[in-house]
N, CA, C and O atoms as CSV, one atom per row, in Angstrom:
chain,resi,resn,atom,element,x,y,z
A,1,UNK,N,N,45.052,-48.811,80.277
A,1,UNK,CA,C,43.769,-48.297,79.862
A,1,UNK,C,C,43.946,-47.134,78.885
A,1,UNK,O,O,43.338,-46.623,77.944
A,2,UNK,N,N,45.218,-46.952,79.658
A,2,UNK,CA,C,44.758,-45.048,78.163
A,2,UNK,C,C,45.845,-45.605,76.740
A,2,UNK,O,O,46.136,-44.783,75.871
A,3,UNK,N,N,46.328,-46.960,76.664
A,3,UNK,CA,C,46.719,-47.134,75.016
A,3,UNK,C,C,44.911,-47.598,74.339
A,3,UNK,O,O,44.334,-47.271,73.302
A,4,UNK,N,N,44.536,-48.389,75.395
A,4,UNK,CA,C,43.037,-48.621,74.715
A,4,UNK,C,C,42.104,-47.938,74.231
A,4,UNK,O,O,41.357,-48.233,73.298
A,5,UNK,N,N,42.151,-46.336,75.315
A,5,UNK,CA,C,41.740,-45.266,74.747
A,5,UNK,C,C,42.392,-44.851,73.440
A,5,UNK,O,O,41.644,-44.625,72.488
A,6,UNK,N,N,43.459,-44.750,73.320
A,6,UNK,CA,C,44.581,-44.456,72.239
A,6,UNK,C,C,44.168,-44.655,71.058
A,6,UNK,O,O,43.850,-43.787,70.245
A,7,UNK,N,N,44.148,-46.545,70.821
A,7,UNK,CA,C,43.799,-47.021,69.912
A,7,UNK,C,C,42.613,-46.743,69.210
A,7,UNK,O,O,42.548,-46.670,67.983
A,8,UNK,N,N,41.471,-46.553,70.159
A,8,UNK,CA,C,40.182,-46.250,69.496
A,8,UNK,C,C,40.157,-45.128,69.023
A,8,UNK,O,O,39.297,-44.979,68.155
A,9,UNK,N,N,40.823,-44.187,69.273
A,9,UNK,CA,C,41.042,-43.034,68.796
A,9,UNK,C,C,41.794,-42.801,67.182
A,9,UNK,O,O,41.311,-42.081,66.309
A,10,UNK,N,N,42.671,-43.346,67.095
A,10,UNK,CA,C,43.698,-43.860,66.007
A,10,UNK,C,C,42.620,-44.562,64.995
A,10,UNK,O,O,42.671,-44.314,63.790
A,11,UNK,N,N,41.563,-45.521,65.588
A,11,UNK,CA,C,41.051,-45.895,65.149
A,11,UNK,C,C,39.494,-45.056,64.015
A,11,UNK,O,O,38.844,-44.970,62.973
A,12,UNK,N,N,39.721,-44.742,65.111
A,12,UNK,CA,C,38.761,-43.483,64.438
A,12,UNK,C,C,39.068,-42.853,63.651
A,12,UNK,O,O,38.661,-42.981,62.496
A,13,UNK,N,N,40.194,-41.642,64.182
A,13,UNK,CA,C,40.951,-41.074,62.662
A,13,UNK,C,C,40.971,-41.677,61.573
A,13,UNK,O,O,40.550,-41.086,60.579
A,14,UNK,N,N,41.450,-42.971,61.471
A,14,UNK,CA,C,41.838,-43.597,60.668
A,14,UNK,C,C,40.299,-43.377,59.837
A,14,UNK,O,O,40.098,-42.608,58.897
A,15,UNK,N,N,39.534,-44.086,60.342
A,15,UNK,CA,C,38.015,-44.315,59.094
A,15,UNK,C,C,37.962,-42.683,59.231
A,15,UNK,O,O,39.021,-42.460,58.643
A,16,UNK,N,N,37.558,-41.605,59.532
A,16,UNK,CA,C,37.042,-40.957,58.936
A,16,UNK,C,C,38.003,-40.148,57.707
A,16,UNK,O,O,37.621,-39.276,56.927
A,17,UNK,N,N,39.264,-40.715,57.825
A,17,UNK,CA,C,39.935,-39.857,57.183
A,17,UNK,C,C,40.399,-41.379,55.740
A,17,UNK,O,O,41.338,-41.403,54.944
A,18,UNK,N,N,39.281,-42.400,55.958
A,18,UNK,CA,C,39.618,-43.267,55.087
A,18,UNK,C,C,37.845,-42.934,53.902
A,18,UNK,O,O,37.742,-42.954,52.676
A,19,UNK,N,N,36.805,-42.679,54.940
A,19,UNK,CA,C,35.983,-41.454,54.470
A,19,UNK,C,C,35.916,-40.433,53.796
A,19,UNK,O,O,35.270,-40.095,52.804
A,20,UNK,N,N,36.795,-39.883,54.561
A,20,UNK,CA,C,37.036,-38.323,53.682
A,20,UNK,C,C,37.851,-38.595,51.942
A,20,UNK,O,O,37.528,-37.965,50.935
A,21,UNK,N,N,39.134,-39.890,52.018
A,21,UNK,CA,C,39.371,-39.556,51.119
A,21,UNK,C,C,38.515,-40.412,49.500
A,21,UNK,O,O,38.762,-40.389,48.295
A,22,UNK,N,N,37.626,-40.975,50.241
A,22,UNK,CA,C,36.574,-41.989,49.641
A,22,UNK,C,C,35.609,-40.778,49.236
A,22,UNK,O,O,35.215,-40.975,48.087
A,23,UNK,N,N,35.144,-39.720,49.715
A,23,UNK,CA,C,34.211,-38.499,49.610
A,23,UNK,C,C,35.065,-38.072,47.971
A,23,UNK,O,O,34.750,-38.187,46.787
A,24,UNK,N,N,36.168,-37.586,48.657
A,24,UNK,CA,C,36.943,-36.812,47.782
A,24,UNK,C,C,37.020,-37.387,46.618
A,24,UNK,O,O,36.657,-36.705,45.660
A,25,UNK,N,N,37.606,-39.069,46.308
A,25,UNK,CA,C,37.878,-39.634,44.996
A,25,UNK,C,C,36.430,-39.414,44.376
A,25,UNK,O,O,36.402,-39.305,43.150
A,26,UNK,N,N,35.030,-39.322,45.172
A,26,UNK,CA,C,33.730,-39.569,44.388
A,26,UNK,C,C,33.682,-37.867,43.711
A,26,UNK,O,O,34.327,-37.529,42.719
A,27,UNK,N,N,33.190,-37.369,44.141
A,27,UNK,CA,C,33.713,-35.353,43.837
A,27,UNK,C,C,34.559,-35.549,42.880
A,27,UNK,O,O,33.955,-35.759,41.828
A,28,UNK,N,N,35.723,-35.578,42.762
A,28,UNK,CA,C,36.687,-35.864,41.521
A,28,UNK,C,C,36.216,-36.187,40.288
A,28,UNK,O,O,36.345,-35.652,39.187
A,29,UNK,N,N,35.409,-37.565,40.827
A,29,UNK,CA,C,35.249,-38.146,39.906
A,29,UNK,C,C,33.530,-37.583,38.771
A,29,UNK,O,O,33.412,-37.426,37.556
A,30,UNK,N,N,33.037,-37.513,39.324
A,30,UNK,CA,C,31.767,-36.286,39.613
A,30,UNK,C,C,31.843,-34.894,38.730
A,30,UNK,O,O,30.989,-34.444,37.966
A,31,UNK,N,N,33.127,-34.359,39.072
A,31,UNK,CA,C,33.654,-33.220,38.786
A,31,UNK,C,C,34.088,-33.329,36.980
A,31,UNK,O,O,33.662,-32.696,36.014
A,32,UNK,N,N,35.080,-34.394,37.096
A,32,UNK,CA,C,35.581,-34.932,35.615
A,32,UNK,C,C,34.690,-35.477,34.559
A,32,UNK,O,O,35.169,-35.911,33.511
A,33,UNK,N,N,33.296,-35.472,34.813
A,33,UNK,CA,C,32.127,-35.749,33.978
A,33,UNK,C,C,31.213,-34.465,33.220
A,33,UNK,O,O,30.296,-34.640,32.418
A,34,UNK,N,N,31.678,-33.288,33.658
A,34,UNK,CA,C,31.073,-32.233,33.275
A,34,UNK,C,C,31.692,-31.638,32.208
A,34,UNK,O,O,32.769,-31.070,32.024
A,35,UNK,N,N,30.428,-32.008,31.346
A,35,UNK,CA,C,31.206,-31.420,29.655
A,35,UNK,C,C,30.730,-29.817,30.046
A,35,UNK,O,O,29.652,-29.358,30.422
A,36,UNK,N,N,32.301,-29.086,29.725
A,36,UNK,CA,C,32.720,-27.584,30.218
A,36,UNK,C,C,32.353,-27.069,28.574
A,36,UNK,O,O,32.518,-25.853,28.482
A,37,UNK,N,N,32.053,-27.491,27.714
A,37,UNK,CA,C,32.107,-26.870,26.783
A,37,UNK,C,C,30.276,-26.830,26.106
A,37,UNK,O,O,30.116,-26.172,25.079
A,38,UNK,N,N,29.452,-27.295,26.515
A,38,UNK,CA,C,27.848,-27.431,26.537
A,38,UNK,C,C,27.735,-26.114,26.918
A,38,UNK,O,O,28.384,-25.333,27.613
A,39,UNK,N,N,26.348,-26.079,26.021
A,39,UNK,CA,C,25.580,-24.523,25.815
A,39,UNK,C,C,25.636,-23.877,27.498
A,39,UNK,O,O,26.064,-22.782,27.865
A,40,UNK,N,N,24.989,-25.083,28.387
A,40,UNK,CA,C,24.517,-24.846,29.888
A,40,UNK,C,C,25.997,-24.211,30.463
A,40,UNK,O,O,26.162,-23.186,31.125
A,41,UNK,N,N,26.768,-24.955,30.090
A,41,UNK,CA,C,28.530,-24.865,30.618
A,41,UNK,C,C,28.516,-23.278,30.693
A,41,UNK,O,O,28.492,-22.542,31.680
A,42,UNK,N,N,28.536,-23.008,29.439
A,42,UNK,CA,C,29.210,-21.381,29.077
A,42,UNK,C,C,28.184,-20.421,29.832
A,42,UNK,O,O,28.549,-19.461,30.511
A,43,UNK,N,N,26.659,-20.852,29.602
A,43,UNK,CA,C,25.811,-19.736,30.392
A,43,UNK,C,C,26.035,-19.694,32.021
A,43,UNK,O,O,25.615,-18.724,32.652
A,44,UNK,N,N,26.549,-20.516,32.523
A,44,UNK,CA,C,27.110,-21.216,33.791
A,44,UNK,C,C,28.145,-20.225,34.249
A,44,UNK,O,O,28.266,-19.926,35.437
A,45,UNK,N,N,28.890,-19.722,33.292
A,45,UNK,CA,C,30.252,-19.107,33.239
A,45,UNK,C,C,29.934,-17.713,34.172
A,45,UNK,O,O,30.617,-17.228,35.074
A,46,UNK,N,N,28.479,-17.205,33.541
A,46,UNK,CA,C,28.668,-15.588,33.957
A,46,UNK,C,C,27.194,-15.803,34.660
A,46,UNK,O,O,26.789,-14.702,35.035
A,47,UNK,N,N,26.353,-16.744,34.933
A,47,UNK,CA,C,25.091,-16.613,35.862
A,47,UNK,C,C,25.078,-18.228,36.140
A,47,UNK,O,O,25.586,-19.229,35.635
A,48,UNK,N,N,23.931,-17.805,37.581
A,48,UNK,CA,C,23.084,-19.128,37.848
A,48,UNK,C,C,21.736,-19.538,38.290
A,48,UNK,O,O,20.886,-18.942,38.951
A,49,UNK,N,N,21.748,-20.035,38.064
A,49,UNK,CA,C,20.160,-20.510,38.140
A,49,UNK,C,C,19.166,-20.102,39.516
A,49,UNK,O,O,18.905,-20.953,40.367
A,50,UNK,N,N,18.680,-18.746,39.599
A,50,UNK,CA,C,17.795,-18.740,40.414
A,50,UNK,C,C,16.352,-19.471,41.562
A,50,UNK,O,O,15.586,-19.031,42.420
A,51,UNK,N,N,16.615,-20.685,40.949
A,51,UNK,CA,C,15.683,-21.929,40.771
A,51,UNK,C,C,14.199,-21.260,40.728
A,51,UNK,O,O,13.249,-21.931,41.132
A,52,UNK,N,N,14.040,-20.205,40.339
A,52,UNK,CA,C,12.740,-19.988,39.730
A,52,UNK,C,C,12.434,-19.600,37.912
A,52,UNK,O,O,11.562,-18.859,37.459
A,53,UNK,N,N,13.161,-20.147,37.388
A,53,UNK,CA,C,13.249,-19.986,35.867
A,53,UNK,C,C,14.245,-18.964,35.222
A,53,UNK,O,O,14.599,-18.763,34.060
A,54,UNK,N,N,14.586,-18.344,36.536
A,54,UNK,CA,C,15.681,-16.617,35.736
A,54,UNK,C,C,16.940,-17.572,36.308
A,54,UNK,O,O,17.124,-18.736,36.662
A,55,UNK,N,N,17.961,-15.846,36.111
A,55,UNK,CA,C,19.319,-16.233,36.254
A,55,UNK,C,C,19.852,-14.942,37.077
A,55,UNK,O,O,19.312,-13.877,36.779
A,56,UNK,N,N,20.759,-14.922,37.984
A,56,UNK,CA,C,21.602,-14.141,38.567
A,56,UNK,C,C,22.560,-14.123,37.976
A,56,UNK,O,O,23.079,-15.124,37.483
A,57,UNK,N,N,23.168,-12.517,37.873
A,57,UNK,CA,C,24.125,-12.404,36.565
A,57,UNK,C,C,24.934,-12.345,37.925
A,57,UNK,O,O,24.538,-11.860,38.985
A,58,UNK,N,N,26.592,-13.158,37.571
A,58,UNK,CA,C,27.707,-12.929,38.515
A,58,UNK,C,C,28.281,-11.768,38.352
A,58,UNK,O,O,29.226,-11.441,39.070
């Protein structure tokens, strides 16, 4: 009984950490689409967007 426990366990790890690295390749990929050099980019650099029209200076 406790390899059966075992397994499901193993089993588990396994997907979430087949998850996690499925999360991660999307982020990456996500990440590698952001043109760093756009007007938004550079103002990005030293503030951000308050979501009420201003900016917080970093």
């Amino acid at each position: 009984m406790c390899a059966w426990l075992g397994s499901i366990t193993v089993s588990a790890v396994s997907q979430e950490q087949s998850e996690a690295e499925s999360s991660l390749k999307d982020l990456v990929d996500v990440l590698q689409e952001i043109d760093t050099s756009s007007p938004m980019a550079k103002t990005n650099e030293q503030s951000i967007s308050d979501n009420n029209g201003g900016r917080i200076i970093l």
